[in-house]
N, C-alpha and C positions, 0 to 999 in steps of 0.2 A: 560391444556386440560385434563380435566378428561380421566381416566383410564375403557376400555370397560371392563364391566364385574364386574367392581370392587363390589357393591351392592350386586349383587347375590352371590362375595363369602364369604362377611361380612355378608349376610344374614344366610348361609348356616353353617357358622361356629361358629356366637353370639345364634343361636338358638338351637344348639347343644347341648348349656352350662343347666346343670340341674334346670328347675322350671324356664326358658326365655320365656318369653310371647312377642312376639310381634304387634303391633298393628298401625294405619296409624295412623303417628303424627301430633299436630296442625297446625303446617306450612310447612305442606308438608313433603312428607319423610316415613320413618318407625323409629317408637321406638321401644326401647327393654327396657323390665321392670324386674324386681325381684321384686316379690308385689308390693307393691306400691311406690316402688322407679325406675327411669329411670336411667338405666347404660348408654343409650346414643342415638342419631341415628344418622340416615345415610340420607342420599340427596342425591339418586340416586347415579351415580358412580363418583360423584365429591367431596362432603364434610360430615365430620365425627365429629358430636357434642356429648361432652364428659363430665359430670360433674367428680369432683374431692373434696376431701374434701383441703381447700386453703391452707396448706403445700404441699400436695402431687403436686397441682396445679401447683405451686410455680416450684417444683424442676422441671417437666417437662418442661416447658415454659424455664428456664434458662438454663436446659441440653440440647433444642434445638429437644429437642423429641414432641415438641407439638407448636403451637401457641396461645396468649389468646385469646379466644372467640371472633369471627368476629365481633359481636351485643354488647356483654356485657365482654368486657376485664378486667375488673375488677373484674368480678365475681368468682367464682371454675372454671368454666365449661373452655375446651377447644377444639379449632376448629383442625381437619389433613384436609388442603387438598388434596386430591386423585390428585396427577398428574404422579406417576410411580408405579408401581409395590411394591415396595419397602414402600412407602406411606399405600397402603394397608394393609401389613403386620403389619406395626405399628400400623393402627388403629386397626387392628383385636388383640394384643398384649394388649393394651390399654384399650380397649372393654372387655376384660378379666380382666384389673387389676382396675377398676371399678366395674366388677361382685363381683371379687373376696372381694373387700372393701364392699359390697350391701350385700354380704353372711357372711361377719364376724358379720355386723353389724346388720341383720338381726339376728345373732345366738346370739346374743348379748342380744338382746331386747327379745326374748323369754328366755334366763337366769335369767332378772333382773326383766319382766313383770308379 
């Protein structure tokens, strides 16, 4: 059962983050972007799609901190579903350490470009 409320405080909180753009994603939902990269989004107050570079991927899926990708299990990205409170928090934690990989690599590509 999705978590009420959950969205608006993943909203409230990924958009916080410095230079988060968000914007209505293609299959519904809200994205959050850093340029031109997607740190992730959200499906209303029930599910939390999350790319990852596929080490990083790797260790969350096995530490039990993530699930693989509902659609595309094979791929980086991975799925939280929102069913407590607790869920939430992860995704908002996760949603951060996705920025935070979008901002290194961002600062990256302006060093080497």
């Amino acid at each position: 059962m999705p978590v009420a409320g959950a969205g608006k405080r993943i909203h409230e909180e990924v958009t916080a983050l410095e230079e988060i753009v968000d914007a209505p994603h293609r299959f519904g939902g809200t994205e959050y972007r850093l340029g031109h990269r997607e740190v992730g989004h959200v499906d209303g107050d029930s599910l939390v799609d999350i790319p990852f570079p596929r080490p990083v991927r790797n260790e969350l899926v096995n530490s039990g901190e993530a699930e693989p990708h509902h659609i595309l299990p094979k791929s980086g990205w991975v799925s939280i579903f929102l069913r407590n409170p607790a869920d939430v928090d992860r995704a908002i934690r996760l949603l951060r350490r996705s920025y935070e990989i979008a901002l290194a690599a961002q600062a990256n590509s302006v060093r080497t470009g």
